[in-house]
C-alpha positions, 0 to 999 in steps of 0.5 A, a space after each residue: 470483493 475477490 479475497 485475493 485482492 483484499 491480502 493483497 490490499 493489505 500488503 500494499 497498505 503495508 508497503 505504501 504507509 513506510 514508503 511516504 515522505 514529508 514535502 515530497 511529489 513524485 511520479 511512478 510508472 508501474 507494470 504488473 506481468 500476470 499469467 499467460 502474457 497479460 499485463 497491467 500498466 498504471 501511472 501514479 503521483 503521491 503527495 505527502 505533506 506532514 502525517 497526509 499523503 495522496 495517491 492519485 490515479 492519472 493512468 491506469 488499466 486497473 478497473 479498481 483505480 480508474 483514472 482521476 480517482 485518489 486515495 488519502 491516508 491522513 494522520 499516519 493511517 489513522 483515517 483511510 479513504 478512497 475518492 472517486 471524483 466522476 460521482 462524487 463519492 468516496 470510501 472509508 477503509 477501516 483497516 480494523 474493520 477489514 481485518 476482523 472480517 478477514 477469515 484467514 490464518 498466516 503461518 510459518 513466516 519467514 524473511 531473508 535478507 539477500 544483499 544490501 550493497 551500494 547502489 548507482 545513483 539515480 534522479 541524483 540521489 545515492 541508493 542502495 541496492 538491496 534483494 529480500 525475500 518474505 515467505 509464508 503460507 496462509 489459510 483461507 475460510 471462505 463460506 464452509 470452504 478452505 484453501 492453503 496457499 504459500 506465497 513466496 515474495 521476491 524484492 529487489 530495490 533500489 533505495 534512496 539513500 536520503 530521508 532515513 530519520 523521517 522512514 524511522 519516524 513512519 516506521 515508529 508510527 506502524 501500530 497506525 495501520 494494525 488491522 487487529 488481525 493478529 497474522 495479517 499485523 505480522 505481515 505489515 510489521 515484516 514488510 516494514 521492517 525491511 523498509 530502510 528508504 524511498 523504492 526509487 525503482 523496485 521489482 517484486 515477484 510473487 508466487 501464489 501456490 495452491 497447496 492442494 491443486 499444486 498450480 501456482 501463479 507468478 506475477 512480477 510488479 516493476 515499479 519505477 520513480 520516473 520524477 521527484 521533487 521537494 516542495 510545500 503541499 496545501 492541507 486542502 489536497 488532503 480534504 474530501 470534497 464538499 459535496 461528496 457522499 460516503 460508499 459503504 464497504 462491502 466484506 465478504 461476511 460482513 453483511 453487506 451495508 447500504 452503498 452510497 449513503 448520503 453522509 457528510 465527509 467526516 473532519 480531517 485529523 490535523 497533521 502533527 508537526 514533527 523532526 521528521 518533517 525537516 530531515 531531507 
């Protein structure tokens, strides 16, 4: 697996556990701008229900999260999977794991807050309007090699106003997605903490500089919540299908591991009920 996509994996992680809410579906339709004029498109629907939310892939351009695919993560992150329905099998993400098999160091990190102003209103909803920016530089060692890149990331977004007691509930349950990696923790607690409501729509630009070449890449993420609606979720689209077999994980370092073992899907965590769940 690329390196720069399993940082990447990470920070989405991070992002993606503070962005759930009880009792919600909605739709989003998001493009990546990439260098020289490529671009990523992909359309997705989140369920969440309780501790459990579903990804699901309807639309996607990315090779890694082909259409009809879906990602779980139950009990606030305690228990991650990646499903892949066309041959029945399914990947376990410890994020543990992967933290102490990632070979890199984060140093002078750094957060700002830009604006937070009121916002339009928007599927109905009031948001506010908010811009910050998370910087850093971080250290790579890959097999005898380094590599320093500063990374500066751009956000602005356009928040919902409504289910602040439940993101504070998620935000308390963040020791969930600690991967034991102590900078890689530091990166998922800044995201969080700037995490005040659901992104109804939200761009972010990130560029990558390598500090000894000097290049840097720019990519730039619109995501936008085209539908949204407030509904009970049966705990059963929250299962990993009877039948499925588990794919082992391969990390750089790790030492490989067979793929595709035949193991049955382990027991699903029962949700917790909690306050959170009726604060709409």
């Amino acid at each position: 697996m690329n390196r720069r996509l399993i940082a990447a994996g990470f920070l989405a992680y991070s992002i993606l556990v503070v962005q759930a809410h009880a009792g919600l579906v909605y739709t989003t339709v998001t493009k990546t701008e990439l260098e020289q004029g490529r671009s990523m498109a992909a359309t997705s629907q989140t369920r969440f229900e309780g501790n459990n939310l579903r990804i699901d892939y309807q639309d996607n351009q990315n090779p890694l999260m082909k259409k009809g695919s879906y990602m779980l993560i139950r009990d606030f992150g305690k228990n991650i999977c990646f499903v892949n329905p066309d041959d029945k099998t399914y990947i376990m993400w410890d994020m543990k794991v992967m933290g102490a098999k990632s070979a890199f160091k984060v140093s002078n990190l750094k957060t700002e807050t830009i604006l937070d102003e009121k916002g339009p209103k928007m599927l109905g909803q009031a948001t506010r309007h908010v811009k910050w920016s998370l910087s850093y530089d971080m250290e790579i060692s890959f097999m005898g090699m380094q590599n320093v890149q500063s990374v500066t990331i751009e956000t602005e977004s356009w928040v919902s106003t409504m289910y602040k007691e439940l993101v504070k509930l998620l935000q308390a349950n963040v020791q969930s997605s600690k991967t034991g990696n102590e900078d890689m923790d530091k990166l998922i607690e800044a995201n969080a903490a700037q995490i005040t409501g659901l992104p109804l729509k939200e761009i972010r630009v990130t560029r990558m500089t390598d500090v000894k070449k000097g290049k840097t890449n720019v990519n730039t993420l619109t995501s936008e919540i085209t539908a949204i609606t407030e509904q009970d979720i049966s705990k059963d689209v929250f299962e990993i299908p009877a039948g499925f077999t588990e794919k082992i994980l391969s990390m750089p370092g790790a030492g490989g591991g067979s793929s595709g073992a035949a193991r049955p899907p382990p027991p699903a965590r029962p949700p917790h009920n909690s306050a959170g769940d009726n604060d709409k």
